[in-house]
SEDREN-194148 format. One record per residue: chain; residue in one letter; x, y, z of N, C-alpha, C in turn. Coordinates in steps of 0.05 Angstrom, whole numbers. Layout:
+-------+------+--------+--------+--------+--------+--------+--------+--------+--------+--------+
: kette : rest :    npx :    npy :    npz :   capx :   capy :   capz :    cpx :    cpy :    cpz :
+-------+------+--------+--------+--------+--------+--------+--------+--------+--------+--------+
:     A :    A :      X :      Y :      Z :      X :      Y :      Z :      X :      Y :      Z :
...
+-------+------+--------+--------+--------+--------+--------+--------+--------+--------+--------+
//
This chain:
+-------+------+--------+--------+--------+--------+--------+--------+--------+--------+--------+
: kette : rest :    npx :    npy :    npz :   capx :   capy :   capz :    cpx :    cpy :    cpz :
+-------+------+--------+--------+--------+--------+--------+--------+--------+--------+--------+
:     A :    X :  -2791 :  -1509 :  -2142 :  -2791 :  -1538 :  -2143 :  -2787 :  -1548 :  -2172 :
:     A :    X :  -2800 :  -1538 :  -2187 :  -2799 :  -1547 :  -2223 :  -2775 :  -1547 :  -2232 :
:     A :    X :  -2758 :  -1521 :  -2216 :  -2729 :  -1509 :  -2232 :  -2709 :  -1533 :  -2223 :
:     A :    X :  -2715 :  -1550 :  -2203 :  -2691 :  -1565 :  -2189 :  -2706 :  -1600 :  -2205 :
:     A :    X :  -2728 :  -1602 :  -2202 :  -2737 :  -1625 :  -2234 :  -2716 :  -1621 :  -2259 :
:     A :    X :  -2724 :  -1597 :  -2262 :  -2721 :  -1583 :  -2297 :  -2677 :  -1605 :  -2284 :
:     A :    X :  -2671 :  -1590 :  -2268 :  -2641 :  -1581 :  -2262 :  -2626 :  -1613 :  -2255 :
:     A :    X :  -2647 :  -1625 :  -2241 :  -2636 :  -1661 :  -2239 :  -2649 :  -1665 :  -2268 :
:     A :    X :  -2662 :  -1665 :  -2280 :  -2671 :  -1688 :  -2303 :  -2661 :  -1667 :  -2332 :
:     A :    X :  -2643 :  -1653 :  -2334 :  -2625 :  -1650 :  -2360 :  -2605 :  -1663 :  -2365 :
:     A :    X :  -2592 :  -1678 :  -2352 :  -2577 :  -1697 :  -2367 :  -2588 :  -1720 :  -2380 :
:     A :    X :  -2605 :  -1722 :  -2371 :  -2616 :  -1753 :  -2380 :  -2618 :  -1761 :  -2402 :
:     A :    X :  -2620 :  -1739 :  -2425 :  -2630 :  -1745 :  -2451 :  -2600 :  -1767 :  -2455 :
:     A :    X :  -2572 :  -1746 :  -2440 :  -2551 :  -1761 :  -2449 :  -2546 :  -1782 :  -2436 :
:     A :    X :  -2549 :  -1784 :  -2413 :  -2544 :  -1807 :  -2403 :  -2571 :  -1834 :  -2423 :
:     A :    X :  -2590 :  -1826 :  -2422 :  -2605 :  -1845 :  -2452 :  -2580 :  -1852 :  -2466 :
:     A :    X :  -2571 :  -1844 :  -2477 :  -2560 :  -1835 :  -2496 :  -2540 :  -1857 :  -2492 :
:     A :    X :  -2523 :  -1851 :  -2473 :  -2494 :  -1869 :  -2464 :  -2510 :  -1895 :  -2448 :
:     A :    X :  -2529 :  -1900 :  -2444 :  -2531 :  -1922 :  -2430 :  -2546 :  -1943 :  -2457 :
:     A :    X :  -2553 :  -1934 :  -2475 :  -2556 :  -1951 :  -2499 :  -2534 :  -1957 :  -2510 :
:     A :    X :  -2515 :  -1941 :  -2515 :  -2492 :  -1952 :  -2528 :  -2479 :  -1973 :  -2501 :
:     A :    X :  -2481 :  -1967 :  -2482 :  -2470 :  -1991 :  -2460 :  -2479 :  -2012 :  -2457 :
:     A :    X :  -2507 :  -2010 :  -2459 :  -2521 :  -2040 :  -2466 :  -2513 :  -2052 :  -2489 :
:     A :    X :  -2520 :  -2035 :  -2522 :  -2519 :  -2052 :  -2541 :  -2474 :  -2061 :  -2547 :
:     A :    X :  -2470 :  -2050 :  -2531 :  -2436 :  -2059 :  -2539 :  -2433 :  -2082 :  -2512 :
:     A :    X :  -2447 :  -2077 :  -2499 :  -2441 :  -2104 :  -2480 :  -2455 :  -2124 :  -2494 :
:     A :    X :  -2481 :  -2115 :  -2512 :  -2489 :  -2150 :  -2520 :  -2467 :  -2157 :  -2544 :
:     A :    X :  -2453 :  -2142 :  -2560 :  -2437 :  -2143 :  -2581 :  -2423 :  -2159 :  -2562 :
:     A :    X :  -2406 :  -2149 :  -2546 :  -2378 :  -2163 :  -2533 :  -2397 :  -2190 :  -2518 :
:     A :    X :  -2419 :  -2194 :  -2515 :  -2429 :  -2225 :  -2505 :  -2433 :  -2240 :  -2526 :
:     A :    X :  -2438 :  -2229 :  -2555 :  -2447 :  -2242 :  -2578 :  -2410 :  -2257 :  -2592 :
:     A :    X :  -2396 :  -2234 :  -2590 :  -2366 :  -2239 :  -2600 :  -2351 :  -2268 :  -2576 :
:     A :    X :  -2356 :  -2257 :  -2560 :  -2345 :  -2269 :  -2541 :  -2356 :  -2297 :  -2537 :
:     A :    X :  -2380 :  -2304 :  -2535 :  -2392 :  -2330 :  -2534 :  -2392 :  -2341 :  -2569 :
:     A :    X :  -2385 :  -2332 :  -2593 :  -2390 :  -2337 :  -2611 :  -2353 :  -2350 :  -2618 :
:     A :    X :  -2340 :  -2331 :  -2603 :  -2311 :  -2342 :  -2610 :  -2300 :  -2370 :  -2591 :
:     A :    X :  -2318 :  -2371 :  -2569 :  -2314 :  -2400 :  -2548 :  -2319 :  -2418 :  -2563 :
:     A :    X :  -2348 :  -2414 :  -2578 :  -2353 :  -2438 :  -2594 :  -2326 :  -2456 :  -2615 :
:     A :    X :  -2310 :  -2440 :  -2617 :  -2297 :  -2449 :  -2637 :  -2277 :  -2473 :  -2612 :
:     A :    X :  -2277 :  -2473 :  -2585 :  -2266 :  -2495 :  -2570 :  -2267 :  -2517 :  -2570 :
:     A :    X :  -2254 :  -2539 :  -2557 :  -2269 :  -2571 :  -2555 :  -2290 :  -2569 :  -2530 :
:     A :    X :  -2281 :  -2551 :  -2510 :  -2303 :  -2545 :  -2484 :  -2329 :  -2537 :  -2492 :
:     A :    X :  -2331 :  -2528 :  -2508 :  -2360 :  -2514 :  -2515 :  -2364 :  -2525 :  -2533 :
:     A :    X :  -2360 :  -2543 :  -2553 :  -2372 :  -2557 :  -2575 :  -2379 :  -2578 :  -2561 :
:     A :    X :  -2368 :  -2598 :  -2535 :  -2377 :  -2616 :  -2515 :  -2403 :  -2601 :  -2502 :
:     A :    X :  -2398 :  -2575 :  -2493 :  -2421 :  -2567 :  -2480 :  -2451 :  -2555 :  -2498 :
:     A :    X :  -2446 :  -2550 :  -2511 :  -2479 :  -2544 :  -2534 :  -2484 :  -2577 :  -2539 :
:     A :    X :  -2469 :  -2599 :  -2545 :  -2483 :  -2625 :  -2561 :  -2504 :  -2633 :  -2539 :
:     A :    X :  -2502 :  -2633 :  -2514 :  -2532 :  -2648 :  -2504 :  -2556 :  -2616 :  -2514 :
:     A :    X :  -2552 :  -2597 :  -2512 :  -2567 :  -2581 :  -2527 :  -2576 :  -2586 :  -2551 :
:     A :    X :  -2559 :  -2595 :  -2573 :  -2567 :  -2587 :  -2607 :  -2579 :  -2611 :  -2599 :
:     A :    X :  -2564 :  -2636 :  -2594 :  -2566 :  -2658 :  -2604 :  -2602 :  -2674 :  -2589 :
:     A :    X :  -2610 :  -2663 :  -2576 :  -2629 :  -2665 :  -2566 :  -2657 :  -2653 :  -2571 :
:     A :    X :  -2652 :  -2624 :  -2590 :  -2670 :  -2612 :  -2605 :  -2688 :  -2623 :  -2627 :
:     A :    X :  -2711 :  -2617 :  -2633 :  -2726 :  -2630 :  -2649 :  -2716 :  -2608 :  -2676 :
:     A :    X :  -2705 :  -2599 :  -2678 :  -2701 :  -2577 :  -2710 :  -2671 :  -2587 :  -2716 :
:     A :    X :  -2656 :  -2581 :  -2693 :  -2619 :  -2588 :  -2695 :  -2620 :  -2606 :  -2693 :
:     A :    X :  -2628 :  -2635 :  -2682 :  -2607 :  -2659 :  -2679 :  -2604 :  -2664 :  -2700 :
:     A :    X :  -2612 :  -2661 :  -2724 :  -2597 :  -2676 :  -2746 :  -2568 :  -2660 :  -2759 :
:     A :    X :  -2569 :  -2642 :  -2744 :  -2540 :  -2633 :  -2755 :  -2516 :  -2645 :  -2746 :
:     A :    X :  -2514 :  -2665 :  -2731 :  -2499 :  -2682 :  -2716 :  -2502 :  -2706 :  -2739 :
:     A :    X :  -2508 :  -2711 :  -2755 :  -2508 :  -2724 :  -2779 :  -2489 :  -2720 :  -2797 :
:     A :    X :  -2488 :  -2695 :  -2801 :  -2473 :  -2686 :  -2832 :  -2448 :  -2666 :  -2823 :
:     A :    X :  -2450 :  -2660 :  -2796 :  -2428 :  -2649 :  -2787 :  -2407 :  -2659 :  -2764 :
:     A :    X :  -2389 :  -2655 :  -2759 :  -2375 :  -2662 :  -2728 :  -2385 :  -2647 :  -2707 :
:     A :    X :  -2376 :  -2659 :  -2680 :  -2388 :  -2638 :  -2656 :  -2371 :  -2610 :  -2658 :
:     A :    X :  -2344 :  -2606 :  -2677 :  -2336 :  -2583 :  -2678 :  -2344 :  -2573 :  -2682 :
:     A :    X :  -2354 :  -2575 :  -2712 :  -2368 :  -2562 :  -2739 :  -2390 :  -2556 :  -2728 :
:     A :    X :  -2412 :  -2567 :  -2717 :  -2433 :  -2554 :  -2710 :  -2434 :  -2537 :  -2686 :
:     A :    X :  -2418 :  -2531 :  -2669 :  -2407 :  -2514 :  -2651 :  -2394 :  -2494 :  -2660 :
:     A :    X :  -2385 :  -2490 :  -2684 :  -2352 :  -2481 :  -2704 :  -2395 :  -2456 :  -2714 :
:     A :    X :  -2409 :  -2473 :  -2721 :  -2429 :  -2458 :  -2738 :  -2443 :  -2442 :  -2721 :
:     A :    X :  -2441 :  -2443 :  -2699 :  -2461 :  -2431 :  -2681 :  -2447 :  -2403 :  -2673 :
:     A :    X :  -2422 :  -2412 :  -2673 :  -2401 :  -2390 :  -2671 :  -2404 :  -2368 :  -2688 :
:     A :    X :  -2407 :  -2379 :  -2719 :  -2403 :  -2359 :  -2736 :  -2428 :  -2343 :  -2735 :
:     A :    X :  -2446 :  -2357 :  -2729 :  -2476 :  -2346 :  -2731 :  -2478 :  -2317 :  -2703 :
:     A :    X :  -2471 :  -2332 :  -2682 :  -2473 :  -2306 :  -2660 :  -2457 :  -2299 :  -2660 :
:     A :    X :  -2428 :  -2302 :  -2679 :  -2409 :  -2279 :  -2688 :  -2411 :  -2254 :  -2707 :
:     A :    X :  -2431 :  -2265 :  -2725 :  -2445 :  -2249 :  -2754 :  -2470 :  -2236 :  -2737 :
:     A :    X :  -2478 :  -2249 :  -2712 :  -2498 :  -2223 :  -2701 :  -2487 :  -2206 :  -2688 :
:     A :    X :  -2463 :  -2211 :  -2677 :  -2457 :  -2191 :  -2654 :  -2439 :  -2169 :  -2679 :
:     A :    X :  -2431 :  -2171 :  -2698 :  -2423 :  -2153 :  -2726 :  -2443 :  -2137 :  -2731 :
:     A :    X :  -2461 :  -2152 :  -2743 :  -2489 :  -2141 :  -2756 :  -2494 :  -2119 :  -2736 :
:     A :    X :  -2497 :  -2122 :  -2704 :  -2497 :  -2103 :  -2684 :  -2484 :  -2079 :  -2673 :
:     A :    X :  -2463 :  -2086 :  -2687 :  -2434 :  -2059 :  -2683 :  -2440 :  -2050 :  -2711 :
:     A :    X :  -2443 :  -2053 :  -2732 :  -2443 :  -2050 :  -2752 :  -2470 :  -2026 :  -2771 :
:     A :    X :  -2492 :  -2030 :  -2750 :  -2518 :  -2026 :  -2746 :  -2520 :  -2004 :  -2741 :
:     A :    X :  -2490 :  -1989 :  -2717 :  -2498 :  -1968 :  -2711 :  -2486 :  -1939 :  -2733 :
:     A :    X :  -2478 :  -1954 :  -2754 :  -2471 :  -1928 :  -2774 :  -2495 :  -1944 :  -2802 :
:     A :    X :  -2502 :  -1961 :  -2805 :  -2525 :  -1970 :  -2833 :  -2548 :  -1980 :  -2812 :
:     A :    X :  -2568 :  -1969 :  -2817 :  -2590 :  -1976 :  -2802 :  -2601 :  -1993 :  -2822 :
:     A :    X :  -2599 :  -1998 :  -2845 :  -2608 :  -2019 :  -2853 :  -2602 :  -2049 :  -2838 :
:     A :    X :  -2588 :  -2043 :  -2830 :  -2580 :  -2080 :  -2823 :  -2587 :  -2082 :  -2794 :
:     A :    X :  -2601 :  -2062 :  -2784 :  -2619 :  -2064 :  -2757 :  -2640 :  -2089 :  -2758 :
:     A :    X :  -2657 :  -2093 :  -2776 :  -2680 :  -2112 :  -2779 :  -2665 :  -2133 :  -2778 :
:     A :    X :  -2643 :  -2144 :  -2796 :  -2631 :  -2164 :  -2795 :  -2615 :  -2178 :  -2766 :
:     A :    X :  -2600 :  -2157 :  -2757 :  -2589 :  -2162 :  -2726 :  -2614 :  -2170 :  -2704 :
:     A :    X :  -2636 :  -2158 :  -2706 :  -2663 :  -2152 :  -2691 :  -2673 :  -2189 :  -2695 :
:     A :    X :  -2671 :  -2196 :  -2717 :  -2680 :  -2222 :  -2730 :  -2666 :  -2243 :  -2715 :
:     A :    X :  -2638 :  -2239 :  -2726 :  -2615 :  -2249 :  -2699 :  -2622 :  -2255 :  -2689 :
:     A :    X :  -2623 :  -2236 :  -2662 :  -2625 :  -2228 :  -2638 :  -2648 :  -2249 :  -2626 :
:     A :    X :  -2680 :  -2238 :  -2638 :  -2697 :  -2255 :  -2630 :  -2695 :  -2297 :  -2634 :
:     A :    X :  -2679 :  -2296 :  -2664 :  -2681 :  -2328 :  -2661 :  -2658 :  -2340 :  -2644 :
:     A :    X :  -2640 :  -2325 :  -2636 :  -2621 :  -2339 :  -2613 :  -2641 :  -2340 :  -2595 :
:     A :    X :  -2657 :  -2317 :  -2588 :  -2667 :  -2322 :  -2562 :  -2693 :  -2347 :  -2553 :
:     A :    X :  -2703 :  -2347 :  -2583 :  -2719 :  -2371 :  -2590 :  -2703 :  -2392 :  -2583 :
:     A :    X :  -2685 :  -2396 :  -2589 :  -2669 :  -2425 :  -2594 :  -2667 :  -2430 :  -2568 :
:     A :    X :  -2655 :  -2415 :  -2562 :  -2647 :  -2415 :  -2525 :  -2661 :  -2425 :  -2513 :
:     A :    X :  -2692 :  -2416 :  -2506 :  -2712 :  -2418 :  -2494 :  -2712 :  -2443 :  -2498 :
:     A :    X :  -2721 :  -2454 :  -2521 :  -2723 :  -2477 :  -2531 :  -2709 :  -2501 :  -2521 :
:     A :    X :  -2686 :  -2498 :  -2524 :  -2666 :  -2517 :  -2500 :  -2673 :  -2518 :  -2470 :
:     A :    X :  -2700 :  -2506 :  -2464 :  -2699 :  -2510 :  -2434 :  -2731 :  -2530 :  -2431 :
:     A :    X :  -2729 :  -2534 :  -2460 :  -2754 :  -2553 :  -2460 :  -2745 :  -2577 :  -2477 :
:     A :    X :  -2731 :  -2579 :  -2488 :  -2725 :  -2606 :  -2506 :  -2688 :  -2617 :  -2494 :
:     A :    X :  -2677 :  -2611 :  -2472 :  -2655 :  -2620 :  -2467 :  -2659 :  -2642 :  -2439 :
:     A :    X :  -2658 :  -2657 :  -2445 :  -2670 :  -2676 :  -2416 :  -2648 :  -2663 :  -2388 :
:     A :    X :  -2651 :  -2670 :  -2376 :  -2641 :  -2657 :  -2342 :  -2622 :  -2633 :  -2343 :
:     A :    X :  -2646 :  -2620 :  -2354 :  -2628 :  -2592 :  -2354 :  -2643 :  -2563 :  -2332 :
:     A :    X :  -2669 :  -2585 :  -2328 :  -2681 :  -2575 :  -2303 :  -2669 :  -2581 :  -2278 :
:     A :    X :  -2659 :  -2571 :  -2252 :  -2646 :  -2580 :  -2224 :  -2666 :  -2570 :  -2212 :
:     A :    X :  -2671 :  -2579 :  -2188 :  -2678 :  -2566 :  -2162 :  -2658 :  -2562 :  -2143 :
:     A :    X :  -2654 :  -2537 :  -2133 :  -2629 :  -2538 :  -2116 :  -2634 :  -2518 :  -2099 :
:     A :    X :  -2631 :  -2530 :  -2069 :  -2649 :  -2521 :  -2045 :  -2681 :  -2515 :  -2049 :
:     A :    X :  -2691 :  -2528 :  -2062 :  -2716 :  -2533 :  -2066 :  -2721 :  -2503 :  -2092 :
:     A :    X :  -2706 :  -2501 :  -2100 :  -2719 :  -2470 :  -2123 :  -2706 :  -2486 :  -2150 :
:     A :    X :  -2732 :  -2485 :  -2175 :  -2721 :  -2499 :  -2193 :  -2693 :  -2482 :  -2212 :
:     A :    X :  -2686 :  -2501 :  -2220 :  -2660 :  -2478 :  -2237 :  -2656 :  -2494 :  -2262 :
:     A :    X :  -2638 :  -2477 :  -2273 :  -2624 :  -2486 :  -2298 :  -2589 :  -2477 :  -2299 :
:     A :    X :  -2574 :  -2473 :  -2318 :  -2551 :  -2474 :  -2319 :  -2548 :  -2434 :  -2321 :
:     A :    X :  -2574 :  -2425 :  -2332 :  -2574 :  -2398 :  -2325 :  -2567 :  -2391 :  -2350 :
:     A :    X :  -2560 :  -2399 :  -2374 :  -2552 :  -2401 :  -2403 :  -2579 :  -2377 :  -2411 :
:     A :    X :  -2600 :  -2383 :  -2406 :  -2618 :  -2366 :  -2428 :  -2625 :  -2336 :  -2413 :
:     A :    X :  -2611 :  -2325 :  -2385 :  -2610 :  -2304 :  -2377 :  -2592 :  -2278 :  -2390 :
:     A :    X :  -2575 :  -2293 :  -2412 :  -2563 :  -2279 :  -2429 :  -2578 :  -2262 :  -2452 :
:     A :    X :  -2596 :  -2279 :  -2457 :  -2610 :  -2282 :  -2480 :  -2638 :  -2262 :  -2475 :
:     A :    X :  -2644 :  -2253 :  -2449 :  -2664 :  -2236 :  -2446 :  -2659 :  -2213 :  -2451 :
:     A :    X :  -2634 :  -2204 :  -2441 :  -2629 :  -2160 :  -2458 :  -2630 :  -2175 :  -2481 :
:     A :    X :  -2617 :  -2191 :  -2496 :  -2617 :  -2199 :  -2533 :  -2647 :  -2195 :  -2538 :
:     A :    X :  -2668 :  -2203 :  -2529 :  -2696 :  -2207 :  -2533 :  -2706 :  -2179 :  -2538 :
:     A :    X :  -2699 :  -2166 :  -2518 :  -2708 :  -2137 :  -2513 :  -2694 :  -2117 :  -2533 :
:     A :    X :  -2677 :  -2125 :  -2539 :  -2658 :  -2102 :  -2562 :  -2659 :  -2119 :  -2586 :
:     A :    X :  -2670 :  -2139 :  -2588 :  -2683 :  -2146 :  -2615 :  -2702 :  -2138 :  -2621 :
:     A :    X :  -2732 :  -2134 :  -2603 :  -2753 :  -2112 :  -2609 :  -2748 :  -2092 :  -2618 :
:     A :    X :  -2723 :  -2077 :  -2603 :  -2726 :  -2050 :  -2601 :  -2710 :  -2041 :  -2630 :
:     A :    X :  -2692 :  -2064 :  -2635 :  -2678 :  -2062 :  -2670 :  -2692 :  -2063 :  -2700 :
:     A :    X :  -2729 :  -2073 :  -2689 :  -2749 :  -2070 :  -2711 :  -2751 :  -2049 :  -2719 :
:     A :    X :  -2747 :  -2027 :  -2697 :  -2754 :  -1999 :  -2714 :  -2736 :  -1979 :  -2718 :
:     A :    X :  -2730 :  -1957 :  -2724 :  -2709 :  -1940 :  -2736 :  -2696 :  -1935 :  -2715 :
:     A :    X :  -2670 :  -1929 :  -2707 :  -2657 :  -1923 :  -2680 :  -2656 :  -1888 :  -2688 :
:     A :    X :  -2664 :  -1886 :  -2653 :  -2661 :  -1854 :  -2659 :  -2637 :  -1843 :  -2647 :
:     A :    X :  -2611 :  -1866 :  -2633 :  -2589 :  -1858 :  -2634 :  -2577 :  -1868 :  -2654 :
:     A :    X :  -2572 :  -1863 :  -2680 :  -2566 :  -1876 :  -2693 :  -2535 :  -1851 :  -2707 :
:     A :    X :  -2515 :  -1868 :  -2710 :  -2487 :  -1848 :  -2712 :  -2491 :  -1843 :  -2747 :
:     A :    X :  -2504 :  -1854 :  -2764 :  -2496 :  -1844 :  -2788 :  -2510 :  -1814 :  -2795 :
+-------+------+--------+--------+--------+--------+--------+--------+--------+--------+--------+
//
């Protein structure tokens, strides 16, 4: 019985192995990909009832346009989803991506408490636009980027 344990559970170390790099390149390609929308008129319309509603961001709607502050958010979860590909040959810049990581997910959260009717009920189950379900693997591979990666390619 042990020998057929031992005989199913030897791959696993690698499959570990390949299913971290599949997670952390899918949050790269969500970080690139939502960071390059921003640079749209669609998505600079769609974050302003977000920023502009926040008690930390609305004043950036002051000194910037709705591009520009959409144009900035871009670069920011564009420079994380880098810092993240980037991470896996300098582990120094792990803490920094990890930092990232957690204050997007801060922010996020945050918009589901300071954006007026961004709560629905629909068929009686409350909801939202589903925006900060992205942001939970980010949460979790921001912890896990505090400490030394032990897949690490360099």
């Amino acid at each position: 019985m042990k020998s057929i344990i031992n005989y199913i559970t030897t791959p696993f170390p690698q499959l570990a192995h390949l299913g971290y790099y599949i997670s952390l390149l899918g949050i790269v390609l969500i970080m690139l990909w939502i960071g390059f929308f921003k640079f749209t008129p669609t998505e600079a319309a769609g974050i302003k009832p977000l920023v502009e509603n926040h008690f930390l961001l609305f004043w950036l709607y002051d000194v910037l346009s709705d591009q520009q502050v959409s144009n900035l958010f871009g670069v920011i979860e564009i420079i994380t989803g880098l810092l993240l590909l980037l991470s896996l040959k300098c582990d120094t810049l792990r803490p920094f991506a990890a930092l990232c990581l957690i204050a997007t997910f801060l922010i996020t959260l945050s918009f589901l408490f300071t954006t007026p009717g961004i709560w629905k009920i629909v068929d009686g189950v409350p909801s939202t636009d589903f925006f900060i379900l992205k942001d939970l693997p980010m949460l979790g591979l921001g912890f896990m980027y505090l400490r030394p990666s032990p897949y690490s390619l360099s």
